[in-house]
PDB file of N, H, CA, C and O in Angstrom:
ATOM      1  N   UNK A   1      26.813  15.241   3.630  1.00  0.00           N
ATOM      2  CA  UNK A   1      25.747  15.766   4.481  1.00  0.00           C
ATOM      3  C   UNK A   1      26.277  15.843   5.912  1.00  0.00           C
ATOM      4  O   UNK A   1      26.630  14.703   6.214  1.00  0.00           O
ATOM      5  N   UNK A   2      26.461  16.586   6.803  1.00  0.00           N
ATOM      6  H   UNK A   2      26.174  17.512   6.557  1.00  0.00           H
ATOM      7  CA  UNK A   2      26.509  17.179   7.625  1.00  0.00           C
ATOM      8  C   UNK A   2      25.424  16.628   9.278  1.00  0.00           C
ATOM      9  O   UNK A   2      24.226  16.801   9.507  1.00  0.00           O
ATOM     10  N   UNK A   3      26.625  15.886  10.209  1.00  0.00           N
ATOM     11  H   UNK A   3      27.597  15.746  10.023  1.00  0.00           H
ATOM     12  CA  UNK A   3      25.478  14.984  11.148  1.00  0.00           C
ATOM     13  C   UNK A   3      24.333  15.763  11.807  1.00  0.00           C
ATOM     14  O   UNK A   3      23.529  15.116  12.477  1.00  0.00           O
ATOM     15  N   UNK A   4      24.160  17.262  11.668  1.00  0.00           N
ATOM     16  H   UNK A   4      24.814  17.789  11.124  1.00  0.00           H
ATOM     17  CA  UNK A   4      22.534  18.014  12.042  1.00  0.00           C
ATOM     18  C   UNK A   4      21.669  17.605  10.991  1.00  0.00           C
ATOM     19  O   UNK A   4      20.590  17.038  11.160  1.00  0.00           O
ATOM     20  N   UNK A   5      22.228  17.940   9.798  1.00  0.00           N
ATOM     21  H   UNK A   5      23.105  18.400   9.661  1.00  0.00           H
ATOM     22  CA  UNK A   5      21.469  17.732   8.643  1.00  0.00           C
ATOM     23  C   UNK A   5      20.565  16.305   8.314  1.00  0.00           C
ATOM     24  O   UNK A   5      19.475  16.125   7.772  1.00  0.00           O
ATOM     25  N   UNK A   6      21.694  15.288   8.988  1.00  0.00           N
ATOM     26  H   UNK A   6      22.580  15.434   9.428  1.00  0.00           H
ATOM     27  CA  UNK A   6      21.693  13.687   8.884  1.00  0.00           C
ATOM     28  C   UNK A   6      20.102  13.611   9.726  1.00  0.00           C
ATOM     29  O   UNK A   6      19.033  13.298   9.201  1.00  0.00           O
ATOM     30  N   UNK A   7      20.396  14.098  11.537  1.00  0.00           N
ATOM     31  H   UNK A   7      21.264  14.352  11.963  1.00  0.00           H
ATOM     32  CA  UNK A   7      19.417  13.869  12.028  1.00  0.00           C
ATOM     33  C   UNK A   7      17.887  14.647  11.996  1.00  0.00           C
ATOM     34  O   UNK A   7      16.951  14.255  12.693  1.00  0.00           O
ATOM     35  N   UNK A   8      17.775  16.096  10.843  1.00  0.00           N
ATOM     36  H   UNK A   8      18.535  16.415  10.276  1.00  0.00           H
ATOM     37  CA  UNK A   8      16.433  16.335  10.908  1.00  0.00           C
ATOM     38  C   UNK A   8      15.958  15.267   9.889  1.00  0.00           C
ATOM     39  O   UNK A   8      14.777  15.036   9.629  1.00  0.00           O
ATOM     40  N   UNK A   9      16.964  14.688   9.383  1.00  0.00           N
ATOM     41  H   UNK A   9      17.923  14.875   9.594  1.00  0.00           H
ATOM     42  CA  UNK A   9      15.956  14.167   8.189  1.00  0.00           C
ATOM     43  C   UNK A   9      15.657  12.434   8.664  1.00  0.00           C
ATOM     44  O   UNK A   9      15.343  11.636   7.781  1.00  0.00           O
ATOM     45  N   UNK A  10      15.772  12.041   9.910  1.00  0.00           N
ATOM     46  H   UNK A  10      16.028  12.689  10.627  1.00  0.00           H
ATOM     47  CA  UNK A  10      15.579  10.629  10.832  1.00  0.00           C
ATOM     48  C   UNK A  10      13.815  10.382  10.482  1.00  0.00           C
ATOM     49  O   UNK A  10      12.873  11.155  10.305  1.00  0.00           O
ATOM     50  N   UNK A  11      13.900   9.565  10.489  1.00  0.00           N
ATOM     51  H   UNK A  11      14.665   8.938  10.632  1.00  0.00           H
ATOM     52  CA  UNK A  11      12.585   8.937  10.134  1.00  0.00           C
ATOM     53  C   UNK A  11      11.886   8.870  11.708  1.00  0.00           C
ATOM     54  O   UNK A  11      12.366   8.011  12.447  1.00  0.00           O
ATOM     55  N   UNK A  12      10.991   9.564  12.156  1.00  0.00           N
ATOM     56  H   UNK A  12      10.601  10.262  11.556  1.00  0.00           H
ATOM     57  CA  UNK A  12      10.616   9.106  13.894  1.00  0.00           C
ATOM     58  C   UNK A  12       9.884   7.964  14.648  1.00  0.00           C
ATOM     59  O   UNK A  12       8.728   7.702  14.316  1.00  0.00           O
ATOM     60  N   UNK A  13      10.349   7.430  15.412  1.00  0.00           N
ATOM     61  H   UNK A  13      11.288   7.643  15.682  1.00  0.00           H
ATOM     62  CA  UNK A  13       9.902   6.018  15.809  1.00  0.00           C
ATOM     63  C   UNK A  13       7.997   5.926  15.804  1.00  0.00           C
ATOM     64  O   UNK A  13       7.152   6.743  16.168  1.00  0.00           O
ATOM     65  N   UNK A  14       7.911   4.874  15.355  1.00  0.00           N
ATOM     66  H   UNK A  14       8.597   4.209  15.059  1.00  0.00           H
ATOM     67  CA  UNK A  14       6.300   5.094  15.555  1.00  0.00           C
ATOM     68  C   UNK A  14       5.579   5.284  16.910  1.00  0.00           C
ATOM     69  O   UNK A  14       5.854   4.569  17.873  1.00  0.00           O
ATOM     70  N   UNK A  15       4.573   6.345  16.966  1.00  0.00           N
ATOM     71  H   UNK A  15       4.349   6.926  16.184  1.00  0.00           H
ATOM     72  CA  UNK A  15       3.779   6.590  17.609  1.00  0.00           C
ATOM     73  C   UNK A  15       2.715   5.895  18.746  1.00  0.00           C
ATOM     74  O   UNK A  15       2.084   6.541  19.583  1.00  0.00           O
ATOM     75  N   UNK A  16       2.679   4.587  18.587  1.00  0.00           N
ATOM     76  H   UNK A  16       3.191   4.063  17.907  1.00  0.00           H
ATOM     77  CA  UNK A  16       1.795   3.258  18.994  1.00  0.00           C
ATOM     78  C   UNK A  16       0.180   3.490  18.311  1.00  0.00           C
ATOM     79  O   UNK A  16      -0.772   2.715  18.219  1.00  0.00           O
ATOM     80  N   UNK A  17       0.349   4.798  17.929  1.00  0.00           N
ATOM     81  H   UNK A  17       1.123   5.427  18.004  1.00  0.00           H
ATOM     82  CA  UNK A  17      -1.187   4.741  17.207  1.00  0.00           C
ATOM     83  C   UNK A  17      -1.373   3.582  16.203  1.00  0.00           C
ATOM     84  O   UNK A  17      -2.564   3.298  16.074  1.00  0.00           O
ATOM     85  N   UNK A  18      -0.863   3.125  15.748  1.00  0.00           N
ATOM     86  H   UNK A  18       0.104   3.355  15.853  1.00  0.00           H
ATOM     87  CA  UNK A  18      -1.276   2.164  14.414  1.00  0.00           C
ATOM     88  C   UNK A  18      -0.497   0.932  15.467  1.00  0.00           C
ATOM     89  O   UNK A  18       0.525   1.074  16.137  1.00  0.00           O
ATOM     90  N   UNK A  19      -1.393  -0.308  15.330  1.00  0.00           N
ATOM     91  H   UNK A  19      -2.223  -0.423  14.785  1.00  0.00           H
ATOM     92  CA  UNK A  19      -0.507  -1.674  15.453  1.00  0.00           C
ATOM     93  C   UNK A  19      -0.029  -1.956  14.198  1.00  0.00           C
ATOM     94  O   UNK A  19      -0.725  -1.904  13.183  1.00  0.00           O
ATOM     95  N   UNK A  20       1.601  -2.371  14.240  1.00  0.00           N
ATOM     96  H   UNK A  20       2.166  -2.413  15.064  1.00  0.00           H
ATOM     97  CA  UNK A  20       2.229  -3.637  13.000  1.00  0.00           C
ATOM     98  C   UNK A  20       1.006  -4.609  12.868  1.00  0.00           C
ATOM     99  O   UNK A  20       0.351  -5.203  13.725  1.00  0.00           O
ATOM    100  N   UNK A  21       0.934  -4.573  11.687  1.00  0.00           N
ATOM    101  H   UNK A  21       1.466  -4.091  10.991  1.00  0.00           H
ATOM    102  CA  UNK A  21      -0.438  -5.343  10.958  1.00  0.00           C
ATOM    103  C   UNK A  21       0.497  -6.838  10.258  1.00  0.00           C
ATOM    104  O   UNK A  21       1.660  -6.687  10.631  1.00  0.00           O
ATOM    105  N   UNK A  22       0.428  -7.638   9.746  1.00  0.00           N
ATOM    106  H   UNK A  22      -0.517  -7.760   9.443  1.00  0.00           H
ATOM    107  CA  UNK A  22       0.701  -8.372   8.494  1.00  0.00           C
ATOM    108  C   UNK A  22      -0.612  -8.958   8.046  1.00  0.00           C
ATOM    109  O   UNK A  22      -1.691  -9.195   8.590  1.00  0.00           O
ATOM    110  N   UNK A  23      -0.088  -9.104   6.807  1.00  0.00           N
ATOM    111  H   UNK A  23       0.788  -8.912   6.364  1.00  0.00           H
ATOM    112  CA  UNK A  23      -1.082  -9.875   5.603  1.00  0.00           C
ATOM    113  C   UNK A  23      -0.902 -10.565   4.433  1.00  0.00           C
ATOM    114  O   UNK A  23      -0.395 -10.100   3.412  1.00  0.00           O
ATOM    115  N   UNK A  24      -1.285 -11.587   4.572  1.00  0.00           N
ATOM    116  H   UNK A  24      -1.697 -11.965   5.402  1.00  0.00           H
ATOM    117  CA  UNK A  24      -1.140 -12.322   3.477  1.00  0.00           C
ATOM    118  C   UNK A  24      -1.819 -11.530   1.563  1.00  0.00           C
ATOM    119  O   UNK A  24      -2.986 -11.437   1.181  1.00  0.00           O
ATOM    120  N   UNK A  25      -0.908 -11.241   1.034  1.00  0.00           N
ATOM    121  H   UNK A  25       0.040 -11.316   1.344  1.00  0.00           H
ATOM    122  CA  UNK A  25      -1.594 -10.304  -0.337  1.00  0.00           C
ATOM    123  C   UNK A  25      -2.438 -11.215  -0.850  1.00  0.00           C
ATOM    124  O   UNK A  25      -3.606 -11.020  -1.189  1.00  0.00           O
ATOM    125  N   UNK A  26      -1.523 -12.697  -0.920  1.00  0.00           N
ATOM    126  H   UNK A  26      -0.575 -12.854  -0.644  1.00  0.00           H
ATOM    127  CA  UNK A  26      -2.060 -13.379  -2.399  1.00  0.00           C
ATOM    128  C   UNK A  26      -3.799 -13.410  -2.058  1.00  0.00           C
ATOM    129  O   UNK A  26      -4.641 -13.129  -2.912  1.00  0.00           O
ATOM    130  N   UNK A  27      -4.229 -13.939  -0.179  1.00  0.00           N
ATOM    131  H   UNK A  27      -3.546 -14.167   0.515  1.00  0.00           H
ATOM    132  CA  UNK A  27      -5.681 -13.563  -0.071  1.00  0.00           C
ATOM    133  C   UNK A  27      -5.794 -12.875   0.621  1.00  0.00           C
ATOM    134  O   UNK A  27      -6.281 -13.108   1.727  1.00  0.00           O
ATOM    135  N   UNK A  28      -5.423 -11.861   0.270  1.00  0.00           N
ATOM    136  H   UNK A  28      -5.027 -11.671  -0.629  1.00  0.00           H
ATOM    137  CA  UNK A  28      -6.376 -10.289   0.348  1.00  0.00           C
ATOM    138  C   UNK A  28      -6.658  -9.815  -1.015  1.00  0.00           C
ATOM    139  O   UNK A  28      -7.474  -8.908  -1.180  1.00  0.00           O
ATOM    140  N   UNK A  29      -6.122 -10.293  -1.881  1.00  0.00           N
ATOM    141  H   UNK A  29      -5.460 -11.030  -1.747  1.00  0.00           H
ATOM    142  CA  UNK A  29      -6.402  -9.910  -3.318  1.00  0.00           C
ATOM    143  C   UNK A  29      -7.266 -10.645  -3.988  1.00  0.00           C
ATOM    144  O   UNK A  29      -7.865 -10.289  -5.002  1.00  0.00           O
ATOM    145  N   UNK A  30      -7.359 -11.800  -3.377  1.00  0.00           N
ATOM    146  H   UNK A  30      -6.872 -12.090  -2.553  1.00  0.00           H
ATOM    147  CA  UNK A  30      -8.464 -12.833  -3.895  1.00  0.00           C
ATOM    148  C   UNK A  30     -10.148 -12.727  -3.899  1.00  0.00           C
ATOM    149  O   UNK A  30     -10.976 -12.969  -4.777  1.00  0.00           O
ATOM    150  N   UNK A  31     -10.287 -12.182  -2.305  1.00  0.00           N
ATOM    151  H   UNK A  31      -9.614 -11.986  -1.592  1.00  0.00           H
ATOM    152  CA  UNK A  31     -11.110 -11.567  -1.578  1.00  0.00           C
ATOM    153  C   UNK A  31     -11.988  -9.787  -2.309  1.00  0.00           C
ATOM    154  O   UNK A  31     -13.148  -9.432  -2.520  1.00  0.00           O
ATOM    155  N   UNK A  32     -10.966  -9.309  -2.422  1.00  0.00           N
ATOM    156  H   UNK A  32     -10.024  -9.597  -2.251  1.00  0.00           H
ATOM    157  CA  UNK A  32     -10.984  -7.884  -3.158  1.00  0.00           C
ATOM    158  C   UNK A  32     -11.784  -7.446  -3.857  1.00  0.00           C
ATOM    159  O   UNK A  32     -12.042  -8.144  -4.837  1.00  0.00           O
ATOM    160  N   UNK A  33     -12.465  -6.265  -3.725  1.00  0.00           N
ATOM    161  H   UNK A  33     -12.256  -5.698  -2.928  1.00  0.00           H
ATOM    162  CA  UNK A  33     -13.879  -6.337  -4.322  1.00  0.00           C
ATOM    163  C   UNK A  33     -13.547  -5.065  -5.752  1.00  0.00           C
ATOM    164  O   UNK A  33     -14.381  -4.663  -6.562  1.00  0.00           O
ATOM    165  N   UNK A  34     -12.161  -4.702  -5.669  1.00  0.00           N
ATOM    166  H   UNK A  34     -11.483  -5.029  -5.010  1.00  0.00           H
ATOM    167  CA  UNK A  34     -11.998  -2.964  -6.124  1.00  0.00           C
ATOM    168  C   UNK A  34     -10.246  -3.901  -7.046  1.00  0.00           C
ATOM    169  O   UNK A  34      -9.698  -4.998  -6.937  1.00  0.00           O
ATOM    170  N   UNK A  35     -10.020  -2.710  -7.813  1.00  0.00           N
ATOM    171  H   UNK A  35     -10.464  -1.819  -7.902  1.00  0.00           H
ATOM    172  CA  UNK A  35      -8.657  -3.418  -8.745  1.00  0.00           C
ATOM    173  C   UNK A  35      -7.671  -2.822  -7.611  1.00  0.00           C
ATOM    174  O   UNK A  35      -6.997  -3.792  -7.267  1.00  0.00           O
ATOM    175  N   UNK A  36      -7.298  -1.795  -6.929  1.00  0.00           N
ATOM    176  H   UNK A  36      -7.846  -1.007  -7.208  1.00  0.00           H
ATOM    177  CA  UNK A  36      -6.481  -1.253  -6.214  1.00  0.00           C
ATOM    178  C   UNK A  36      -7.181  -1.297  -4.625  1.00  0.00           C
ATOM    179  O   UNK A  36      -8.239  -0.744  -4.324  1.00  0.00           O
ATOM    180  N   UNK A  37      -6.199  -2.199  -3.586  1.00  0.00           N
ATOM    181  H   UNK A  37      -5.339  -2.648  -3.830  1.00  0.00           H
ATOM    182  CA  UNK A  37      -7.134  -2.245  -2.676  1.00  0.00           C
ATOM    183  C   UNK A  37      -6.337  -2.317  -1.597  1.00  0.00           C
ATOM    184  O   UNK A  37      -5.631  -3.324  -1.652  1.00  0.00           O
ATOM    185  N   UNK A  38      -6.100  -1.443  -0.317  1.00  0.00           N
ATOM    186  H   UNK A  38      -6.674  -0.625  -0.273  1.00  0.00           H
ATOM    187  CA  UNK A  38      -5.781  -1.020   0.915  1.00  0.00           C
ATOM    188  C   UNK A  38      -5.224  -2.240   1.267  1.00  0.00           C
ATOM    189  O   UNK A  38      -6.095  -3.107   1.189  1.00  0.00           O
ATOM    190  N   UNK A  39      -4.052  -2.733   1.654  1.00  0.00           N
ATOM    191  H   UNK A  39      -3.344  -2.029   1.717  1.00  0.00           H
ATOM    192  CA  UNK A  39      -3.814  -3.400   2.898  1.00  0.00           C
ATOM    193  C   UNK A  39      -4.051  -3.885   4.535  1.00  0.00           C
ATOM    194  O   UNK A  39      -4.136  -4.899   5.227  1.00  0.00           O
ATOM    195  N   UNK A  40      -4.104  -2.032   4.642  1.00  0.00           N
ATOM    196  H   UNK A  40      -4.036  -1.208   4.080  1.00  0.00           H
ATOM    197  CA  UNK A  40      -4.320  -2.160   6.159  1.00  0.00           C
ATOM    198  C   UNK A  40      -5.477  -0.826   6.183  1.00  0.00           C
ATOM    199  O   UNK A  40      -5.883  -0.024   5.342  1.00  0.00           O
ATOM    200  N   UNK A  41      -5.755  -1.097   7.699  1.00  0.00           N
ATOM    201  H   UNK A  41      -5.425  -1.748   8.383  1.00  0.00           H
ATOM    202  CA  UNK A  41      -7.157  -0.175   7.524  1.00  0.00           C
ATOM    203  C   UNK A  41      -6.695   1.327   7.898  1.00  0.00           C
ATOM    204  O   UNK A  41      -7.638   2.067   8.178  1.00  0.00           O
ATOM    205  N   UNK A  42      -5.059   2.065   7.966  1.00  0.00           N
ATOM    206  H   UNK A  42      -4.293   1.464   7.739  1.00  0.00           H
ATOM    207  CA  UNK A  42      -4.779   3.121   8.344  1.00  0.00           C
ATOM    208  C   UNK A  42      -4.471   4.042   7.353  1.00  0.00           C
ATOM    209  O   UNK A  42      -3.447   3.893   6.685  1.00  0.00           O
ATOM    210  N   UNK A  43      -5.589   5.426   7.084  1.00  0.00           N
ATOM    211  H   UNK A  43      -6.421   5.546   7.626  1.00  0.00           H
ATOM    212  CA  UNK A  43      -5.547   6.103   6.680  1.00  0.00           C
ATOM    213  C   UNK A  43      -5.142   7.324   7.312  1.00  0.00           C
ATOM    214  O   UNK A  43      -4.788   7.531   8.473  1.00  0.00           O
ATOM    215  N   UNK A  44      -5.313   8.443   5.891  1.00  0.00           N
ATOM    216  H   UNK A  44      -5.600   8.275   4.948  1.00  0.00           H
ATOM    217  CA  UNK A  44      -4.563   9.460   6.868  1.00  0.00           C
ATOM    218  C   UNK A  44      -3.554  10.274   6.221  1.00  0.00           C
ATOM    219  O   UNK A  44      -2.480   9.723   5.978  1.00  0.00           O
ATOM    220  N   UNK A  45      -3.732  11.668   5.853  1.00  0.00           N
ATOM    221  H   UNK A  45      -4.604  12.116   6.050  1.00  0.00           H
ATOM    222  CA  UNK A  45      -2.564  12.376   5.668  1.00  0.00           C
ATOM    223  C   UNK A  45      -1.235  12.169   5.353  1.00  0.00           C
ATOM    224  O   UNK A  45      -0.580  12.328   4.323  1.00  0.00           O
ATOM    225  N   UNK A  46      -0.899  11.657   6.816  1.00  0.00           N
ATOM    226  H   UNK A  46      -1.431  11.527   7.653  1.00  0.00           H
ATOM    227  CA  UNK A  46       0.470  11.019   6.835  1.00  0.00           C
ATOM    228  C   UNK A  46       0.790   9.485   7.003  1.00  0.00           C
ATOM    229  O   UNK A  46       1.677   8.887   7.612  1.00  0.00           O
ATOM    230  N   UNK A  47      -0.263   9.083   6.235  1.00  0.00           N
ATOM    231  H   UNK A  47      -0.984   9.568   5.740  1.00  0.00           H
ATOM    232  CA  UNK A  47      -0.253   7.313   6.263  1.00  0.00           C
ATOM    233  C   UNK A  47       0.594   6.894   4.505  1.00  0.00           C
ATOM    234  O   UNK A  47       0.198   7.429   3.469  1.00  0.00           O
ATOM    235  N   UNK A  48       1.581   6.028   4.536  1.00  0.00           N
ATOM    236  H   UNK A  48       1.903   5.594   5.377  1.00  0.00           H
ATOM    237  CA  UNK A  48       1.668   5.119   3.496  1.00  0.00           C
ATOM    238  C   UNK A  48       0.722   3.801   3.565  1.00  0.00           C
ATOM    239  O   UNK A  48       0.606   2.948   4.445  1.00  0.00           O
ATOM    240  N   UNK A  49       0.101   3.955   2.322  1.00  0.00           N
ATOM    241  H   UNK A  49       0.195   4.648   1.607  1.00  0.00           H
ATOM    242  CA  UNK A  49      -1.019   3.322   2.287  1.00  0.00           C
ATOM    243  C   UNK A  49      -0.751   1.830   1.285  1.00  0.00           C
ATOM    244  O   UNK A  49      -1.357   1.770   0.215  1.00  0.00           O
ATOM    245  N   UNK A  50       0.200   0.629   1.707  1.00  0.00           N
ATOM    246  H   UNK A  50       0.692   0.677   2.576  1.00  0.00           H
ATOM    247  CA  UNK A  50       0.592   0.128   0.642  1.00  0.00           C
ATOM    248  C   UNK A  50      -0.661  -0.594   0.274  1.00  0.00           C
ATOM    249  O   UNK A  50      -1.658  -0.592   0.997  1.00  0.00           O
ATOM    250  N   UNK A  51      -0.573  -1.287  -1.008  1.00  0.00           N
ATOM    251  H   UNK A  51       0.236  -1.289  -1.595  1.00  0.00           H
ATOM    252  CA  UNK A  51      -1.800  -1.665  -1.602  1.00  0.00           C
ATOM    253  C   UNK A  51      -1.804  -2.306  -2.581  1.00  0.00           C
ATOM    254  O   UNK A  51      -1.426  -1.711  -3.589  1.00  0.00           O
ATOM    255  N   UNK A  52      -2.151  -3.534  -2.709  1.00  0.00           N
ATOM    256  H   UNK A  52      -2.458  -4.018  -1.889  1.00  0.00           H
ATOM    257  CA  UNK A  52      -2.167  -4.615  -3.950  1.00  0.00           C
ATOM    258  C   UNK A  52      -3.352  -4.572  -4.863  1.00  0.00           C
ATOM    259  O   UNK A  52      -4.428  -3.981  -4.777  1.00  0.00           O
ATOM    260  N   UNK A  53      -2.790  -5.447  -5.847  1.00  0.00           N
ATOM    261  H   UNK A  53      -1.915  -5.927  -5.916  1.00  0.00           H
ATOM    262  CA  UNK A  53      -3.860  -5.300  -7.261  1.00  0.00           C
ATOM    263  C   UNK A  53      -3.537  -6.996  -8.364  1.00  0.00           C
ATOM    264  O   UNK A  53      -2.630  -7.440  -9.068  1.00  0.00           O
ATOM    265  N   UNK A  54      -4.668  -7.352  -7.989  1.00  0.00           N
ATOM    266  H   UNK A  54      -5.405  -6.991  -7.417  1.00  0.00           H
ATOM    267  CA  UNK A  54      -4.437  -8.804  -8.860  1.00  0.00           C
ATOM    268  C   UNK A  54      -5.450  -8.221 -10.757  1.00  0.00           C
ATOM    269  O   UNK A  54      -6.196  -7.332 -11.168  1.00  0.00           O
ATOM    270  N   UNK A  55      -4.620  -9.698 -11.350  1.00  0.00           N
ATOM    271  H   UNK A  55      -4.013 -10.420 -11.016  1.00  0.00           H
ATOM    272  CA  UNK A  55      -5.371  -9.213 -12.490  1.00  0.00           C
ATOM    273  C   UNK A  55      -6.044 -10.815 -12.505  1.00  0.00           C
ATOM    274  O   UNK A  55      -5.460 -11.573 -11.731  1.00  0.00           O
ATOM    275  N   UNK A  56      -7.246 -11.460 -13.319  1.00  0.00           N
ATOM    276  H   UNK A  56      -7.721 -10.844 -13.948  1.00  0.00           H
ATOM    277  CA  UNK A  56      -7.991 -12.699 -13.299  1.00  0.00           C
ATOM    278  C   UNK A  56      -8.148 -12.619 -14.788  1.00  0.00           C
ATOM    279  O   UNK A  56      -8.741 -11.603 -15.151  1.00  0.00           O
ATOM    280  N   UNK A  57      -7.896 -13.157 -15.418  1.00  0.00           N
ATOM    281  H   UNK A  57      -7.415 -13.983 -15.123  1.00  0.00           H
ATOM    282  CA  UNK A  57      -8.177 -13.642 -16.869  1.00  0.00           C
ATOM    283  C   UNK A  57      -9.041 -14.883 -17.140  1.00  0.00           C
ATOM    284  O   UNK A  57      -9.605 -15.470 -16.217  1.00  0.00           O
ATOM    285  N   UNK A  58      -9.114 -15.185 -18.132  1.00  0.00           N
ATOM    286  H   UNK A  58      -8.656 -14.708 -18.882  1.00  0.00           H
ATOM    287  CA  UNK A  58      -9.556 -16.668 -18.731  1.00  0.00           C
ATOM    288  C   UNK A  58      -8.338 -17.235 -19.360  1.00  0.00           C
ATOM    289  O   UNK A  58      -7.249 -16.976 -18.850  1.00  0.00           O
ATOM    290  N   UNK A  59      -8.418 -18.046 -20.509  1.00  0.00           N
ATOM    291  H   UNK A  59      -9.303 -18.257 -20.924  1.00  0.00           H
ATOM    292  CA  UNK A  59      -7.828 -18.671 -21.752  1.00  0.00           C
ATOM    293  C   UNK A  59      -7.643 -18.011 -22.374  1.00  0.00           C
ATOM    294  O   UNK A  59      -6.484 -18.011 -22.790  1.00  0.00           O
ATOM    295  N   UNK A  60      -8.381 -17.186 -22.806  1.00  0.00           N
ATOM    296  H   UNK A  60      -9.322 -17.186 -22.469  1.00  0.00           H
ATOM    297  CA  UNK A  60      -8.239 -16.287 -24.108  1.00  0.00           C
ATOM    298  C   UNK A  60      -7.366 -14.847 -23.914  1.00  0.00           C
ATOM    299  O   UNK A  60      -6.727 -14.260 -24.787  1.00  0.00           O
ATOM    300  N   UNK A  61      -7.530 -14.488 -22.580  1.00  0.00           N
ATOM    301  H   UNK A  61      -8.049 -14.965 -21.871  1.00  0.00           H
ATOM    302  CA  UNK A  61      -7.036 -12.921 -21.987  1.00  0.00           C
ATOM    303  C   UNK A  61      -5.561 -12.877 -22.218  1.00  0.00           C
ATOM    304  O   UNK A  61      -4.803 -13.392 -21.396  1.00  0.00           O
ATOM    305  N   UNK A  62      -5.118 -12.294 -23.285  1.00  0.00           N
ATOM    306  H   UNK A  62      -5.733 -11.875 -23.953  1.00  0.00           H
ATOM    307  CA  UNK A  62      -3.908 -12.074 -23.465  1.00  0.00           C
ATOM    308  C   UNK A  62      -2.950 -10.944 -22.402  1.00  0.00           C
ATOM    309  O   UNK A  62      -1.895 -11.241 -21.842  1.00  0.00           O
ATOM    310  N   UNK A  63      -3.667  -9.599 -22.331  1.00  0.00           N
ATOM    311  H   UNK A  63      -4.524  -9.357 -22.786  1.00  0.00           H
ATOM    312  CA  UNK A  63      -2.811  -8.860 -21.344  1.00  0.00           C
ATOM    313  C   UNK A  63      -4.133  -8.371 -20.487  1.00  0.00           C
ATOM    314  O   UNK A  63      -5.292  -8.601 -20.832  1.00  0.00           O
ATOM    315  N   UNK A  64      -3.823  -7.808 -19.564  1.00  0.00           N
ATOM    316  H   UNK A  64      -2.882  -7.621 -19.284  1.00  0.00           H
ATOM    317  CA  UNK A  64      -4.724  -6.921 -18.963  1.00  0.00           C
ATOM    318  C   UNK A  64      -3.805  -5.679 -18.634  1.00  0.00           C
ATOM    319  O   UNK A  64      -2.581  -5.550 -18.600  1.00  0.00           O
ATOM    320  N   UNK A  65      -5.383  -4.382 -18.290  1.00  0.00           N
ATOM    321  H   UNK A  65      -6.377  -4.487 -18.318  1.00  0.00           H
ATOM    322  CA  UNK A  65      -4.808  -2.824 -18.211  1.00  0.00           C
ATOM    323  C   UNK A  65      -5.118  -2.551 -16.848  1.00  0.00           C
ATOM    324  O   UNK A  65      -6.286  -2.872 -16.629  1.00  0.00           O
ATOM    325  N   UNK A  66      -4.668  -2.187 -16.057  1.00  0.00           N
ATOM    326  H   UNK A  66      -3.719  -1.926 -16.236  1.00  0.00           H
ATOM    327  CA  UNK A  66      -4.829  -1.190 -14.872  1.00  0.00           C
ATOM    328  C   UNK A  66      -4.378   0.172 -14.755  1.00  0.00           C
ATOM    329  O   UNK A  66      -3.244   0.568 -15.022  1.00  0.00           O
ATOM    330  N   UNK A  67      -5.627   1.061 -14.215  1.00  0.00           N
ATOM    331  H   UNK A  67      -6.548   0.739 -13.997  1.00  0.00           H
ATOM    332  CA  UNK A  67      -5.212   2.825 -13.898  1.00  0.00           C
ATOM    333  C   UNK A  67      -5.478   2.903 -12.791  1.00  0.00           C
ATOM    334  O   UNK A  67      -6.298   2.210 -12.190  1.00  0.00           O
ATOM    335  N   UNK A  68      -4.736   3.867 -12.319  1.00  0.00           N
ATOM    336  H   UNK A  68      -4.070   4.430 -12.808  1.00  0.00           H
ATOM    337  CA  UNK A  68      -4.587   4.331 -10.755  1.00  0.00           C
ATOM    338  C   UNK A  68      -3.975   5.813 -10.908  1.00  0.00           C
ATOM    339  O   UNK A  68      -3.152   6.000 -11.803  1.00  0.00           O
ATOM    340  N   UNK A  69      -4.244   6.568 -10.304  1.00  0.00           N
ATOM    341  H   UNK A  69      -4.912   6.416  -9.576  1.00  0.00           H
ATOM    342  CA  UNK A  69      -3.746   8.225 -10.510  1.00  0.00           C
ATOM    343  C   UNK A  69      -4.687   8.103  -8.824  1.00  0.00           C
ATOM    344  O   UNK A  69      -5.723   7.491  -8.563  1.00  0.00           O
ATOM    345  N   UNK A  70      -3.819   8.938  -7.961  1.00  0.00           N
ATOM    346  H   UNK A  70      -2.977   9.435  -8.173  1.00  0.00           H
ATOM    347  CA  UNK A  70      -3.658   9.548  -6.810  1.00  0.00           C
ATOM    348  C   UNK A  70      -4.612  10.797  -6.519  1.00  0.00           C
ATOM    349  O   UNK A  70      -4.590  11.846  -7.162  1.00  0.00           O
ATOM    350  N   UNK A  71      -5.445  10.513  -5.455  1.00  0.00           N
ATOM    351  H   UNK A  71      -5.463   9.660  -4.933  1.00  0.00           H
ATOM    352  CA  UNK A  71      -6.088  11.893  -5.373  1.00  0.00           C
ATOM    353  C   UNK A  71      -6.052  12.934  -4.334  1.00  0.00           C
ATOM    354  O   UNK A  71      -6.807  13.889  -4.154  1.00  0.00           O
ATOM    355  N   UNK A  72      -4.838  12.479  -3.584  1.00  0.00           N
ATOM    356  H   UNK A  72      -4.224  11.703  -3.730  1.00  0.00           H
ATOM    357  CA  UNK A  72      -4.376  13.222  -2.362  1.00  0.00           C
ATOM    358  C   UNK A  72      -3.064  13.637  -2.796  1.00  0.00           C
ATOM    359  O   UNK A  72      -2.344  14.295  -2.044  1.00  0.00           O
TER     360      UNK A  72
END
């Protein structure tokens, strides 16, 4: 690849619109009212939206199923 080529494809420094967030998953998933559930509160077109998913069983619950399909 070719160093023009290298730099259209640069990832661009962030914007200051969004603050660096952190979060603890294990409780934010605990908390969680939905099986697939937002991290941070920035949506948006051009947002990566990462996002955790706990599963809760009993004794008896051998596997559990989760679906998720994308609607953007």
């Amino acid at each position: 690849m070719s160093a023009s080529a290298k730099q259209n494809h640069r990832i661009p420094p962030p914007d200051g619109s969004r603050e660096p967030l952190r979060v603890n998953i294990f409780d934010a998933m605990m908390v969680a009212n939905t099986q697939l559930a937002p991290l941070f509160p920035y949506f948006g077109e051009d947002a990566l939206v990462p996002a955790g998913a706990i599963m809760r069983g009993g004794e008896d619950v051998t596997f559990g199923q989760f679906f998720h399909s994308n609607t953007v």
